[in-house]
GUZA-409697 format. One record per residue (C-alpha): residue number from 1; residue in one letter; y, x negated, z. Coordinates in nm, 2 decimals, always signed. Last residue first. Layout:
% GUZA-409697
   pos   code    north     east       up
   NUM      a        Y        X        Z
...
//
This chain:
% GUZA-409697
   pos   code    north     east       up
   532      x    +2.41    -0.54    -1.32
   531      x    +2.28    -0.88    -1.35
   530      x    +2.14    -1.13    -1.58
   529      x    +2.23    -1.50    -1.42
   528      x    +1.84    -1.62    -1.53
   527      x    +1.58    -1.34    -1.42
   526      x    +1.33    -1.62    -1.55
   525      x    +1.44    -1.86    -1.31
   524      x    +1.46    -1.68    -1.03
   523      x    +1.08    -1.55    -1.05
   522      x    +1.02    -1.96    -1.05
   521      x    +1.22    -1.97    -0.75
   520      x    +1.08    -1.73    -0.58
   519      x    +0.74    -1.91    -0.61
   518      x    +0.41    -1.66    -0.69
   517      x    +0.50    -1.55    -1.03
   516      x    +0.23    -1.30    -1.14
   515      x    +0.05    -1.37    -1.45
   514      x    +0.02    -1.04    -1.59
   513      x    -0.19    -0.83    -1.81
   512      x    -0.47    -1.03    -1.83
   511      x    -0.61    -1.16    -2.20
   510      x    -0.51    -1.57    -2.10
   509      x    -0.19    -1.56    -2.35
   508      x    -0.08    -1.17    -2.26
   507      x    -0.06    -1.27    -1.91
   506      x    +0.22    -1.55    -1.97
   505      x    +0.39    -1.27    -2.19
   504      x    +0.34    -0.97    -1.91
   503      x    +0.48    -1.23    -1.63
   502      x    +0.81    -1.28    -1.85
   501      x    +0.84    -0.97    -1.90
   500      x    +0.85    -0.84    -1.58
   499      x    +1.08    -1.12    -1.47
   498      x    +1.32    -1.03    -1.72
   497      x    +1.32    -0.67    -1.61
   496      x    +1.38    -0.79    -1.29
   495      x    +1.70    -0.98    -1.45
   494      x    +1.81    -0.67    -1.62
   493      x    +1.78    -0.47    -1.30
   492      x    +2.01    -0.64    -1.11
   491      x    +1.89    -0.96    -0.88
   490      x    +2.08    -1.08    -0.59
   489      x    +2.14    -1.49    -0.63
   488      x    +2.49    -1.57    -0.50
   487      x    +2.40    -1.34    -0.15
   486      x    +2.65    -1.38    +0.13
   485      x    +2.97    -1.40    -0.13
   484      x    +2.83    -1.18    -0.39
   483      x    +2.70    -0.90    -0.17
   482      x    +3.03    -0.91    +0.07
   481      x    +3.20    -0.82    -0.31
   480      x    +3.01    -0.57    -0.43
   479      x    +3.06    -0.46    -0.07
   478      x    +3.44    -0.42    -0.12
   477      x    +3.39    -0.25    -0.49
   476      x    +3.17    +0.00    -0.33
   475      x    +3.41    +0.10    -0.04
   474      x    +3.37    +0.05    +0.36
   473      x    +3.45    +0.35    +0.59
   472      x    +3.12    +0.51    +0.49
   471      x    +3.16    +0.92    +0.57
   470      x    +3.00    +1.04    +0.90
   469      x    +2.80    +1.33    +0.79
   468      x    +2.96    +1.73    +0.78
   467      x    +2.74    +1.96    +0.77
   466      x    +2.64    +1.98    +0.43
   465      x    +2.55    +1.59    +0.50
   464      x    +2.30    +1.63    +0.79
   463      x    +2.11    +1.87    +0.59
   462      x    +2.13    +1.65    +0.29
   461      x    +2.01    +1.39    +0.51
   460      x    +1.73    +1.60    +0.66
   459      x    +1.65    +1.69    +0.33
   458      x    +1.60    +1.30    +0.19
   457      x    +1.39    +1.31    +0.53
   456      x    +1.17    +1.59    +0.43
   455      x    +1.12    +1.43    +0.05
   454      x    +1.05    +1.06    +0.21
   453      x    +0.76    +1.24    +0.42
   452      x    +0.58    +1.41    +0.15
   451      x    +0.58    +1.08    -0.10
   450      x    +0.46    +0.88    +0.18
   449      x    +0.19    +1.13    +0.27
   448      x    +0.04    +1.11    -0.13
   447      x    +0.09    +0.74    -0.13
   446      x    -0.12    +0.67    +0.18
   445      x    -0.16    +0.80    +0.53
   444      x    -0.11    +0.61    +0.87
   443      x    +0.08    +0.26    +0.89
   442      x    +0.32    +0.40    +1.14
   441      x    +0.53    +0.71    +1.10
   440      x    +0.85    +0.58    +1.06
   439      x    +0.85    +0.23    +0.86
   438      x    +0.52    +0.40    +0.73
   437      x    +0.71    +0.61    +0.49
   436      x    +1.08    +0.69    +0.57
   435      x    +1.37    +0.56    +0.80
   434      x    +1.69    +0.71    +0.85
   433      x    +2.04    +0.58    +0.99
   432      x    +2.36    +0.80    +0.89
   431      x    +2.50    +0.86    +1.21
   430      x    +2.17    +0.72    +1.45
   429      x    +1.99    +1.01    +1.62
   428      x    +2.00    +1.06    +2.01
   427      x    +1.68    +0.96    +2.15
   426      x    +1.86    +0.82    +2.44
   425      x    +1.78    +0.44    +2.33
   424      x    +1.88    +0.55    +1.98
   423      x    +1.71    +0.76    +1.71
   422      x    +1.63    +0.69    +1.35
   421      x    +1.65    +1.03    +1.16
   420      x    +1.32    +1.10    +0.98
   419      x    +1.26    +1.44    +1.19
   418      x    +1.33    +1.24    +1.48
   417      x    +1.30    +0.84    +1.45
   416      x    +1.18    +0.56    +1.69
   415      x    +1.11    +0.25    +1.41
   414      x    +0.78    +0.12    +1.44
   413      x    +0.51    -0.07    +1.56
   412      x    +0.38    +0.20    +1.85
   411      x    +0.50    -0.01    +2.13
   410      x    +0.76    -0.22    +2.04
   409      x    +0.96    +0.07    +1.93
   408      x    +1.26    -0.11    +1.72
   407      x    +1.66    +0.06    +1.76
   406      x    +1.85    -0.13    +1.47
   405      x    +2.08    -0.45    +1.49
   404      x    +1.75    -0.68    +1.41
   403      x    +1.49    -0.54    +1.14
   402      x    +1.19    -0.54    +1.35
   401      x    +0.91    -0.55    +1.15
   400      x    +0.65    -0.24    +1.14
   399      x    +0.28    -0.26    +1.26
   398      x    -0.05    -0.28    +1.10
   397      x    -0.44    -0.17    +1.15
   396      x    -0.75    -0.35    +1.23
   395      x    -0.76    -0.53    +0.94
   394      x    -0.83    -0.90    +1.08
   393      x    -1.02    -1.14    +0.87
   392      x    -1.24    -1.41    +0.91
   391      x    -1.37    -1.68    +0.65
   390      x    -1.64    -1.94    +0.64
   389      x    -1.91    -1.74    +0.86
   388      x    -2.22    -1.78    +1.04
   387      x    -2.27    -1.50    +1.21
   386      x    -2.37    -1.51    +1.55
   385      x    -2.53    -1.31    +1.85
   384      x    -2.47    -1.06    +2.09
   383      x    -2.72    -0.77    +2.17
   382      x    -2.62    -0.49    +2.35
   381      x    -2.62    -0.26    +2.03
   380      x    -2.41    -0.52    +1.81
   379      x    -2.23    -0.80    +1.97
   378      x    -2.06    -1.01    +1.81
   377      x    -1.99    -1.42    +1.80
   376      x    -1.81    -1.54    +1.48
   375      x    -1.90    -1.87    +1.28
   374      x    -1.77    -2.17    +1.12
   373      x    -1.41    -2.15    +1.13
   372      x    -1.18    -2.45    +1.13
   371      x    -1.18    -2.77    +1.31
   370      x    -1.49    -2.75    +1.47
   369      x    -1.53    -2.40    +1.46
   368      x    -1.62    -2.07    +1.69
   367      x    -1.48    -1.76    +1.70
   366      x    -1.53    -1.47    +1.97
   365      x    -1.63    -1.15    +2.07
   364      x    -1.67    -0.92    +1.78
   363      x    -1.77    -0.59    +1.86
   362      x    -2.02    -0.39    +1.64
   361      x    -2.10    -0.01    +1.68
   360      x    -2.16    -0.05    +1.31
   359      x    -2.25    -0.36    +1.08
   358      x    -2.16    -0.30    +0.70
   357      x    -2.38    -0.55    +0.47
   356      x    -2.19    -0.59    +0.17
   355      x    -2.48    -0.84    -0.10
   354      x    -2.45    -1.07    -0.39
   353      x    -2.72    -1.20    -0.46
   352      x    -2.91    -1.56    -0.52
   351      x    -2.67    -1.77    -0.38
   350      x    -2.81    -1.66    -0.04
   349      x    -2.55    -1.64    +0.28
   348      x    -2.56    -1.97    +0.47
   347      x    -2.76    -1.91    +0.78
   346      x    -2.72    -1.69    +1.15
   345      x    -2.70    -1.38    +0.93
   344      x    -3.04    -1.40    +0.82
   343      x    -3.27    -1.18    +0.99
   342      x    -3.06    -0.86    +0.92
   341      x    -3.07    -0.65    +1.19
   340      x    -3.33    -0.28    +1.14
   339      x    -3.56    -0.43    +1.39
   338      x    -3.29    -0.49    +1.70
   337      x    -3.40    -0.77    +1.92
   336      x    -3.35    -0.58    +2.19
   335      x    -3.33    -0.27    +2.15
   334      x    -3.04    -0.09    +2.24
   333      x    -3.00    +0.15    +1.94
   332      x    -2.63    +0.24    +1.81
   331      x    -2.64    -0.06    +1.54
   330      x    -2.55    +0.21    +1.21
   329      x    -2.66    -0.09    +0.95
   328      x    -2.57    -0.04    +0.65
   327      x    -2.63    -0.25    +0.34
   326      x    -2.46    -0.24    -0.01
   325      x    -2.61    -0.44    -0.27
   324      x    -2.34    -0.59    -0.55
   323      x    -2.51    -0.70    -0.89
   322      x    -2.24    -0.37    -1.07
   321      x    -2.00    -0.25    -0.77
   320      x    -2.15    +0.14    -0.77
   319      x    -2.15    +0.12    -0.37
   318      x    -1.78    +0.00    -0.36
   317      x    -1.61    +0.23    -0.59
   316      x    -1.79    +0.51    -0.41
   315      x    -1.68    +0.32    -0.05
   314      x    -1.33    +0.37    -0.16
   313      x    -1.39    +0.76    -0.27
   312      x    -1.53    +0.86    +0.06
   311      x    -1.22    +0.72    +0.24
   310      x    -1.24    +0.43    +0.48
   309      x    -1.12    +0.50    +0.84
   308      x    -1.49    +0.52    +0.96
   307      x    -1.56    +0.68    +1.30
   306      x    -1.87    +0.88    +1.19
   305      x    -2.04    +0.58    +1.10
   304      x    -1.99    +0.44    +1.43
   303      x    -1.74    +0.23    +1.66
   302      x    -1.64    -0.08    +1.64
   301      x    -1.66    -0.12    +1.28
   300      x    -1.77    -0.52    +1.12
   299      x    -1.79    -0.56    +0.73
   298      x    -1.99    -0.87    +0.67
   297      x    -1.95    -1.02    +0.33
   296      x    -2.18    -1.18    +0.13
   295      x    -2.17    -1.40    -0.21
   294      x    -1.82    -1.59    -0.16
   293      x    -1.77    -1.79    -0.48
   292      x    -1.57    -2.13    -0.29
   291      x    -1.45    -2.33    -0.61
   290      x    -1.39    -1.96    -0.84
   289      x    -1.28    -1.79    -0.53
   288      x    -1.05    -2.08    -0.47
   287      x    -0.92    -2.06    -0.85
   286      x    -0.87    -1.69    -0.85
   285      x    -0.66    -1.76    -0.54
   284      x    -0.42    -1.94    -0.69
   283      x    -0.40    -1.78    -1.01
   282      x    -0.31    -1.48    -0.83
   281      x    -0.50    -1.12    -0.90
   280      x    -0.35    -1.01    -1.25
   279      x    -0.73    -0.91    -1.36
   278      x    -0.89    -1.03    -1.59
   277      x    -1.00    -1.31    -1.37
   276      x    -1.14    -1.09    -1.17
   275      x    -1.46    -1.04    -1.32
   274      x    -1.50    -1.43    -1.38
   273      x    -1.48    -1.47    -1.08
   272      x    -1.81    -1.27    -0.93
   271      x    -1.68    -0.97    -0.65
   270      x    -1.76    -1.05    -0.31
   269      x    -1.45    -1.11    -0.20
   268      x    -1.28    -0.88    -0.43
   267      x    -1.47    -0.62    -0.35
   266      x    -1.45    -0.75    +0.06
   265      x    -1.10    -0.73    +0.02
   264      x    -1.06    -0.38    -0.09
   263      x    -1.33    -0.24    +0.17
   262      x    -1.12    -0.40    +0.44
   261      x    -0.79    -0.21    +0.29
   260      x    -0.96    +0.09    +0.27
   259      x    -1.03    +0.11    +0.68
   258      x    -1.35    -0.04    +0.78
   257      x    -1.26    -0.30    +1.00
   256      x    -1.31    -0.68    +1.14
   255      x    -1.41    -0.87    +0.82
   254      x    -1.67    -1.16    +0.84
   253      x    -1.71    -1.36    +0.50
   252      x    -1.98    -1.54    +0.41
   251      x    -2.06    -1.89    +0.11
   250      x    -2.20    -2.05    +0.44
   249      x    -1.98    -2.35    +0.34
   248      x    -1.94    -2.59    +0.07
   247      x    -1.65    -2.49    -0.09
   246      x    -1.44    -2.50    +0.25
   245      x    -1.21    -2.19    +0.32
   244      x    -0.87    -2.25    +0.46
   243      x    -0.73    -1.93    +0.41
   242      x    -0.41    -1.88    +0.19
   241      x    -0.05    -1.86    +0.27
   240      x    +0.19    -1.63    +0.17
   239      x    +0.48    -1.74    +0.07
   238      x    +0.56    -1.57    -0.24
   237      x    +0.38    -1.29    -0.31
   236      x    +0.06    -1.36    -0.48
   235      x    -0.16    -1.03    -0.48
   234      x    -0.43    -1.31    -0.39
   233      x    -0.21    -1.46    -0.12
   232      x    -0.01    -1.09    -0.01
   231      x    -0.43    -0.93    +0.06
   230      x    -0.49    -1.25    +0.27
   229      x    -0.17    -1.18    +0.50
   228      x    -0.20    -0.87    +0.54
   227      x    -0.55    -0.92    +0.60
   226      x    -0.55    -1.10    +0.87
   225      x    -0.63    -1.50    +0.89
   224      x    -0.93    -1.69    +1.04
   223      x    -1.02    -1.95    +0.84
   222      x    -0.83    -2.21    +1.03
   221      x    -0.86    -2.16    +1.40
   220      x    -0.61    -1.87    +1.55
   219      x    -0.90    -1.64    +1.65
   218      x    -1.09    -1.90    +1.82
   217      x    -1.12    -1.68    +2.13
   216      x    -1.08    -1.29    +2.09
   215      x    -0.76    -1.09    +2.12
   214      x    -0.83    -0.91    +1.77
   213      x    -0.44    -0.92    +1.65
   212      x    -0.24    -0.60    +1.49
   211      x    -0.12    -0.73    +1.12
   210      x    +0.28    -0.71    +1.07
   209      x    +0.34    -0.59    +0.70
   208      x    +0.45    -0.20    +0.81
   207      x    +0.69    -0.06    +0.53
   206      x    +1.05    -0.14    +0.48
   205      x    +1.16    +0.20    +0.37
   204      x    +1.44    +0.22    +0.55
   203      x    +1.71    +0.48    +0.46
   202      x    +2.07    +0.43    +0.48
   201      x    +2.32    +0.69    +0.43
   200      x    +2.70    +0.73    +0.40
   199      x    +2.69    +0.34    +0.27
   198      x    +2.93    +0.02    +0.32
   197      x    +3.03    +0.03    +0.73
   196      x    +2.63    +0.16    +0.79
   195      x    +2.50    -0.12    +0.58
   194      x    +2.74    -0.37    +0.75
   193      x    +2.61    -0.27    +1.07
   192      x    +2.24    -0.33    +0.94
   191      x    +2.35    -0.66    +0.83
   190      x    +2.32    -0.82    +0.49
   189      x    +2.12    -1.15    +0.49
   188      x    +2.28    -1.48    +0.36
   187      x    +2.06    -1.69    +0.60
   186      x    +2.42    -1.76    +0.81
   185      x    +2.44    -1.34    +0.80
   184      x    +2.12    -1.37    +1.03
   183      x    +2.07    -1.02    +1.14
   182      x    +1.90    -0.83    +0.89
   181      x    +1.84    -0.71    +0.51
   180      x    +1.72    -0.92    +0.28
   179      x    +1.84    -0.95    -0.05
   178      x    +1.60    -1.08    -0.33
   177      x    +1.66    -0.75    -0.51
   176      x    +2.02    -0.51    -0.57
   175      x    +1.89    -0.27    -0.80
   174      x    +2.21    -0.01    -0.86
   173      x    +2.14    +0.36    -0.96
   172      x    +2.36    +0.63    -1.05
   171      x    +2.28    +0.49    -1.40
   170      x    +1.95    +0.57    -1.37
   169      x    +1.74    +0.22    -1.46
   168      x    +1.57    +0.18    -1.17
   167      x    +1.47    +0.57    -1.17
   166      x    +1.25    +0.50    -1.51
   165      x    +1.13    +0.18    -1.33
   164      x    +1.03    +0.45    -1.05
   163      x    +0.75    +0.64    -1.31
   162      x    +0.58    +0.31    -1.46
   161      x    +0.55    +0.17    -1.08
   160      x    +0.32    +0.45    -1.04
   159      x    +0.06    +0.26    -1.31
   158      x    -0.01    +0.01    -0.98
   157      x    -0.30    +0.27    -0.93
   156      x    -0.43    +0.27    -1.26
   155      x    -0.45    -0.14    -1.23
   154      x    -0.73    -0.15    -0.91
   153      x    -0.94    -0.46    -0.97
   152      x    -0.58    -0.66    -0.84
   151      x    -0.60    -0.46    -0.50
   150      x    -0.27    -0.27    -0.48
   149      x    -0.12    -0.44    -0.14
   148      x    +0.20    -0.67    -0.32
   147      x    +0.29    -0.45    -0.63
   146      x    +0.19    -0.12    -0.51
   145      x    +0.28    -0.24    -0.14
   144      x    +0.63    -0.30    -0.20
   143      x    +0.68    -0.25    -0.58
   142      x    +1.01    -0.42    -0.68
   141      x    +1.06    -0.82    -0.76
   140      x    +1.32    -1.06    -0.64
   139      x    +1.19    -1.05    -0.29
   138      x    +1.35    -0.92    +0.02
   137      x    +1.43    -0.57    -0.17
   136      x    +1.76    -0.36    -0.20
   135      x    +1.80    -0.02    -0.37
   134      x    +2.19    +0.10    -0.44
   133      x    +2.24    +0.46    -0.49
   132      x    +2.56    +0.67    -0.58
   131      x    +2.51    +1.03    -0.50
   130      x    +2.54    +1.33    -0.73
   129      x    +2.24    +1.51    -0.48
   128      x    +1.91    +1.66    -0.49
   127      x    +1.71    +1.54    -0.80
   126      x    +1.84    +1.15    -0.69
   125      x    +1.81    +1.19    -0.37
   124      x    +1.42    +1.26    -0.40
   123      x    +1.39    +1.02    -0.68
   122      x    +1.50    +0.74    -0.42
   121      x    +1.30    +0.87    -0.12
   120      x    +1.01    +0.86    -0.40
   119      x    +1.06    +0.50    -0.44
   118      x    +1.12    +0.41    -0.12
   117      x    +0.82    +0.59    +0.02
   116      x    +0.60    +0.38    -0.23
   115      x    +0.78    +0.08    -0.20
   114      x    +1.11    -0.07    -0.31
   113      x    +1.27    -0.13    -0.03
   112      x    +1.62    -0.11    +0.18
   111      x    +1.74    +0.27    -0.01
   110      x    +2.08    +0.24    +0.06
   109      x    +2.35    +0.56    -0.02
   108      x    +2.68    +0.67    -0.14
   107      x    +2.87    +0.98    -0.10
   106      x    +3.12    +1.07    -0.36
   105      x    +3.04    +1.45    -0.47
   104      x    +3.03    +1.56    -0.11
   103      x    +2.77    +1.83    -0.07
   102      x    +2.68    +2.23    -0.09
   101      x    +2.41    +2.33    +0.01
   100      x    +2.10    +2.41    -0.27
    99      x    +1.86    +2.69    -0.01
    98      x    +1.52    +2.65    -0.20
    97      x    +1.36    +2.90    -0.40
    96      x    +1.03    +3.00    -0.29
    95      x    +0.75    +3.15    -0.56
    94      x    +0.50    +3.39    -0.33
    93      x    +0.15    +3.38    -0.49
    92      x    +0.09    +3.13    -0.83
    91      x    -0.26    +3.10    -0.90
    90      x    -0.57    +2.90    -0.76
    89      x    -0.73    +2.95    -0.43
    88      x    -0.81    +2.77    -0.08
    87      x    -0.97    +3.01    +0.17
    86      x    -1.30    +2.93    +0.05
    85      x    -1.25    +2.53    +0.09
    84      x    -1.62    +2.39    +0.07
    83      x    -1.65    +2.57    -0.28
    82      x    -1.36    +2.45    -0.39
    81      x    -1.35    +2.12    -0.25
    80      x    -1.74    +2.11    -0.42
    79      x    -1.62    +2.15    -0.76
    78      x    -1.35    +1.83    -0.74
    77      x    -1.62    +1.67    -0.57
    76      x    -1.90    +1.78    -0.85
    75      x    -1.66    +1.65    -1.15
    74      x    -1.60    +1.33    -0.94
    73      x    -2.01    +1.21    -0.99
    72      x    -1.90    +1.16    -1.35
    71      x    -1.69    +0.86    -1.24
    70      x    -1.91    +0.55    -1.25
    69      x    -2.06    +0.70    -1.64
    68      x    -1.73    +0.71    -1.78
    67      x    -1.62    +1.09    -1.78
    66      x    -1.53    +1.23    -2.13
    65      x    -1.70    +1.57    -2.10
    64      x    -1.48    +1.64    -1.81
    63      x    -1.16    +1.55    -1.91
    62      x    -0.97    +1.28    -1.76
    61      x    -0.72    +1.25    -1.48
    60      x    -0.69    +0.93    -1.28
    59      x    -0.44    +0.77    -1.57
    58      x    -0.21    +0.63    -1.24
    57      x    +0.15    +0.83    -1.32
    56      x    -0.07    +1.14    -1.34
    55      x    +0.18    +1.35    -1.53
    54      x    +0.00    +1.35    -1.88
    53      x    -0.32    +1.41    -1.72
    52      x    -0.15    +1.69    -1.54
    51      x    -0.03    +1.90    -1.83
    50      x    -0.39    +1.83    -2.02
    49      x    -0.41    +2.22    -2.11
    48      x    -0.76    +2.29    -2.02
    47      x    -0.74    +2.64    -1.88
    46      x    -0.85    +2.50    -1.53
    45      x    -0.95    +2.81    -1.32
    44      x    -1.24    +2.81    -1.26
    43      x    -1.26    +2.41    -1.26
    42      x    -1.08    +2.38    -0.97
    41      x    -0.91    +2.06    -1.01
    40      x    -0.91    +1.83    -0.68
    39      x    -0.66    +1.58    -0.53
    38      x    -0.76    +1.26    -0.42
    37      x    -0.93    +1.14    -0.04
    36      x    -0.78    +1.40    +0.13
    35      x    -0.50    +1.27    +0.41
    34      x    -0.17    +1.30    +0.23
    33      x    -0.26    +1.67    +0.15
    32      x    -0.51    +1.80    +0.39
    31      x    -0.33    +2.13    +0.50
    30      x    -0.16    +2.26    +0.23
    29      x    +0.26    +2.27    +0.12
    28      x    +0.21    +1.92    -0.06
    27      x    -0.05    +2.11    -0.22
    26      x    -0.39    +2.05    -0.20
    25      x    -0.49    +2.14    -0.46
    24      x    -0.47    +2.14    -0.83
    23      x    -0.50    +2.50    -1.02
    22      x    -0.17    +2.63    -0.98
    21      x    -0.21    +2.76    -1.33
    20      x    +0.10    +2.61    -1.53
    19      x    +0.03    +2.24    -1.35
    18      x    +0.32    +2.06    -1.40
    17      x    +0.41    +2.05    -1.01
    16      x    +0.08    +1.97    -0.90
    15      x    -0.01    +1.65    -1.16
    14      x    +0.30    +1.47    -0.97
    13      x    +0.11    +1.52    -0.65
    12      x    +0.13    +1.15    -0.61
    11      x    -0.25    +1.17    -0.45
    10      x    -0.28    +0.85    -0.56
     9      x    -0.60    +0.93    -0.74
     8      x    -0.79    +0.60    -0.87
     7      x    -1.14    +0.78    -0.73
     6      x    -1.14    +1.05    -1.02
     5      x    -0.95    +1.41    -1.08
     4      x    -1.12    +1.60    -1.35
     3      x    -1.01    +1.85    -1.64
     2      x    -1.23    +2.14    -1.75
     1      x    -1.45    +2.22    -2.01
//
């Protein structure tokens, strides 16, 4: 009997460095980590100890013999890595120390978000240096993606929250949420410059939220929205807006892409209500799905099969959806009309099932309403035609904010860095400025890649501070003060831990485990004046 890695791996790598065997691969230090779909056991040399189920900080890990009967396919991928992967083995071979320089014992540092990469840049710096570390966040709660992008049917995977609360409440560390950092000091934000004045370091993990647009017609009528934007509604961060859908339309949905994040929102799309609503999905838009009860949706990729940017283990979770057929059509021939179409896209989608019909080698061309959406144009082998369709969604990939006072590259959606350093105009790096996660590298990879890119650019700054790192000219008892005077309402951890609570005991009375807050004020309220 061996242990098994299942489909709600972060890829964390947490479970890698208990392991007494070397038995879980990749490594951070192999080709393939941050890109696999999950991390794999070898079941050869397994000794059963359980050391990485208690690490996983998402419950992905099980034995083998107690595999539900959704995940028992996962004991024959974690097998066939191995067997695929001949040159990868299990064992301890060459053990490196690493180089510890030696530091300033007073430096202090800014962590701007509370995302994946933030989270692991935090523990990073933490394990590596005696620095002092203050973590800001726009909204009142932590969590970035994991709280805001985490599909609601997906609670393992928001479980890695568990292991940065425990860094929240270091006593190196100071939470410092609903504080936004950029330009407009009027707006009470905190500037860049006055970042760099108060901190030796500033790392910005701010993510990528900004969805890439289609470029058709009608792509701005109501109904059509991206999926940034549709994934914050139901994950209920606070002004988000939700689609326009009517409760007496085609009962479809049209997404443009096939990355995970479009194969998230078309199982919750497509998922019945009353599945969902124990889940902690938003009230607000368990009650539209409830009016509206989407039974189809289309999943539109550009190119073919072969092209998808899903994983293998997100289209698992969707093929074994229980009362949920999965169609695929590949679209490459030319015929005209094509045999293997569905008939009846053109009409409202049947009550009667509940069907995902992925169209490849499909472009969409345009969108048509009166007033709001009512159908999208495509063309699929040569052939155009249309689908009749209530909602639209963009996820065609995402692109980094501009925070203003820092360097921005328009062009690839992100901040310019070098080896995690943000760079200037010449490319020449930016005293104390770094930038993590996808803020840096673009909206590529997932947790796994996050966490291995925050711990190179925490050792770029430790590199950067052995030898000798503009020191902060500002002290921590003069920004305490700046924070109070531009920002009355910054939260400390006590009052997000009120929050948490709060949301956990309004959940607790419907069977769910939260009720999410989705009005700032609201999440104000319940933090109260509790700071720290």
């Amino acid at each position: 009997m061996s242990f098994v890695i299942t489909q709600s791996c972060c890829s964390d790598a947490a479970c890698v460095s208990v392991c007494p065997v070397n038995c879980i691969h990749p490594t951070p230090e192999e080709r393939g980590f941050g890109t696999s779909d999950i991390l794999h056991i070898d079941p050869d040399a397994c000794i059963d100890c359980g050391a990485c189920a208690d690490a996983c900080p998402v419950n992905a890990i099980f034995p083998a013999d107690r595999l539900g009967e959704r995940d028992e396919i996962f004991a024959d991928i974690n097998a066939a890595y191995y067997r695929d992967n001949p040159d990868v083995s299990s064992g301890w071979t060459d053990v490196v120390y690493p180089e510890i320089p030696r530091l300033p014992r007073d430096l202090r540092v800014a962590i701007v978000g509370t995302g994946p990469s933030g989270g692991y840049a935090l523990r990073t710096v933490l394990n590596r240096t005696d620095a002092q570390v203050t973590v800001f966040d726009k909204l009142p709660t932590p969590g970035g993606l994991v709280r805001a992008g985490v599909a609601p049917d997906h609670p393992s995977t928001k479980d890695v929250m568990k292991t940065f609360d425990i860094l929240y409440r270091d006593p190196r560390v100071t939470m410092a949420t609903n504080v936004e950092i950029g330009p407009d000091v009027r707006a009470g934000q905190i500037t860049p410059g006055e970042l760099a004045h108060h901190f030796d370091a500033v790392f910005y993990a701010t993510g990528a939220s900004q969805a890439r647009r289609l470029g058709i017609a009608g792509e701005d009528l109501p109904g059509s929205t991206s999926a940034t934007e549709l994934v914050a509604w139901y994950n209920a961060v606070p002004g988000a807006s939700g689609p326009n859908i009517p409760v007496d339309g085609s009962g479809r949905a049209v997404i443009v892409g096939t990355g995970n994040v479009a194969l998230d929102i078309a199982r919750i799309l497509v998922s019945p209500p009353e599945a969902l609503a124990v889940t902690d999905i938003a009230d607000r838009a368990l009650d539209l799905l409830r009016r509206q009860d989407i039974h189809e949706v289309v999943l539109l990729g550009r190119r073919g099969q072969d092209a998808v940017a899903y994983t293998a283990a997100e289209y698992r979770a969707l093929s074994v959806l229980p009362g949920v057929e999965v169609v695929v059509h590949d679209g490459t021939a030319s015929l005209d009309p094509l045999p293997d179409l569905p008939p009846d896209l053109s009409g409202p989608a049947s009550s009667d099932r509940r069907r995902i019909v992925f169209l490849f080698n499909t472009v969409p061309e345009a969108a048509h309403g009166d007033g709001a959406l009512q159908s999208v144009s495509v063309n699929t082998g040569g052939r155009s035609y249309r689908i009749a369709a209530d909602l639209l969604v963009r996820s065609i990939g995402y692109r980094s904010v501009p925070v203003g006072g820092l360097p921005f590259d328009t062009e690839a959606g992100r901040f310019p860095v070098r080896e995690g350093r943000i760079v200037d105009a010449e490319g020449m790096p930016i005293p104390g400025a770094y930038a993590v996660g996808w803020a840096a590298r673009g909206s590529t990879g997932g947790i796994g890649s996050n966490k291995l890119h925050a711990i190179d650019t925490v050792e770029a700054f430790i590199e950067d501070a052995a030898s000798g790192l503009r020191r902060a000219g500002g002290t921590a008892e003069e920004f305490s003060a700046l924070l109070r005077r531009r920002r009355r309402q910054a939260i400390g951890y006590r009052g997000i831990a009120a929050i948490d609570r709060r949301e956990r005991e309004l959940g607790a009375r419907q069977g769910r485990p939260r009720v999410k807050f989705t009005e700032v004020a609201d999440m104000l309220a319940a933090a109260g004046r509790r700071r720290r």
